[in-house]
MILOGU-491709 format. One record per residue (C-alpha): residue number from 1; chain; x, y, z. Coordinates in pm, 1 decimal, decimal comma. Example, Ala and Ser with C-alpha at 12.3 -4.5 7.8 and 13.67 -1.06 7.14 Angstrom:
REM residues 2
  pos  unit        c1        c2        c3
    1     A    1230,0    -450,0     780,0
    2     A    1367,0    -106,0     714,0
REM end
This chain:
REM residues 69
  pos  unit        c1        c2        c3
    1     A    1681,5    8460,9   -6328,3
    2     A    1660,3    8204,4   -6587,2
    3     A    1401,0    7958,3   -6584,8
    4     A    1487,8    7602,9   -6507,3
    5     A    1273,2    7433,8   -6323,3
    6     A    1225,4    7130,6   -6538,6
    7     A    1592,4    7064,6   -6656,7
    8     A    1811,0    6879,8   -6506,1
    9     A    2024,4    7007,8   -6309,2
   10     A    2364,4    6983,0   -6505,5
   11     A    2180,4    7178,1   -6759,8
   12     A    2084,7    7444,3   -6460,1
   13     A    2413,4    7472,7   -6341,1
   14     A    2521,9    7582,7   -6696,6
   15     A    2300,9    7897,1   -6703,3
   16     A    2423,8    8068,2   -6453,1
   17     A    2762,3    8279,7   -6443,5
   18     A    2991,0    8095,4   -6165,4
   19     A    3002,4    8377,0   -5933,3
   20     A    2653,4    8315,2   -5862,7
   21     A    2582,7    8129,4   -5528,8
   22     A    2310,5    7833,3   -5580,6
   23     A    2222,1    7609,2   -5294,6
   24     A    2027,1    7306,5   -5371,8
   25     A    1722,3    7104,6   -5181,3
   26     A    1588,3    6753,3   -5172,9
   27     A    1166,4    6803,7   -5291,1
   28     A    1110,9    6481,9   -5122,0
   29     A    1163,9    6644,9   -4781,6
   30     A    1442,6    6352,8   -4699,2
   31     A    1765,9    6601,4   -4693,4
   32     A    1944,3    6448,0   -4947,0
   33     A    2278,0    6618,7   -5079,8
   34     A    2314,6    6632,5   -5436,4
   35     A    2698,3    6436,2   -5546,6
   36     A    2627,9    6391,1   -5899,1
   37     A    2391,7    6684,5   -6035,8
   38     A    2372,4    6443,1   -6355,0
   39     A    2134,7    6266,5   -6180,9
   40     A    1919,8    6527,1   -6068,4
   41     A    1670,7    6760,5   -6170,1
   42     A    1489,3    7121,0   -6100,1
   43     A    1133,5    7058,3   -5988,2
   44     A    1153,2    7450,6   -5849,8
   45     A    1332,1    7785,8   -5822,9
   46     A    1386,7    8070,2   -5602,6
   47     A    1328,2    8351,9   -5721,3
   48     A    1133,5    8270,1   -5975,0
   49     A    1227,8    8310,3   -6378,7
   50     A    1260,9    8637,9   -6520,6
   51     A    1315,4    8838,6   -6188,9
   52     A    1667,4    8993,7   -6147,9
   53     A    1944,3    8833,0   -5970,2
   54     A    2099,3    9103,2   -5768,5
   55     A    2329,3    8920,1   -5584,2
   56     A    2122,8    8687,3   -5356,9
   57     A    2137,4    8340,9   -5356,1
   58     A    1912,9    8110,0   -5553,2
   59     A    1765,3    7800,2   -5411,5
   60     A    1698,6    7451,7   -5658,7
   61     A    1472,5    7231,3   -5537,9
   62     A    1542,4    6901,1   -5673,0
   63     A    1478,8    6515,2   -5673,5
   64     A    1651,6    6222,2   -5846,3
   65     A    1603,5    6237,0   -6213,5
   66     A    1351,5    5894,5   -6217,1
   67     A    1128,8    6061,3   -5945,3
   68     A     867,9    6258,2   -5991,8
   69     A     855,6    6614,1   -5865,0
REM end
């Protein structure tokens, strides 16, 4: 698992081969969904960097790119 937590989440996206399935989450607890990951970005990751991917899904916790995490 790469780490990302910090980048946006464009930048996220582009680390990981497309066969992997990544859901993401609003950190401000409100449910957004994500339309433009642009304007987004990783406050935190499951699993967590440097453990394997073996097929499960990873999870992105993320808020608006202006808020704070």
């Amino acid at each position: 698992m790469p780490h990302v937590a910090g980048k946006s989440l464009s930048a996220a996206y582009e680390l990981f081969d497309y066969h992997q399935r990544i859901s993401t989450e609003d950190g401000t607890g409100q449910g957004r969904y994500v339309f433009w990951p642009p304007n987004w970005k990783v406050c935190d990751q499951d699993p967590r960097a440097g453990v394997p991917l073996t097929g499960q899904a990873v999870v992105l916790t993320v808020v608006k790119r202006q808020e704070d995490c």
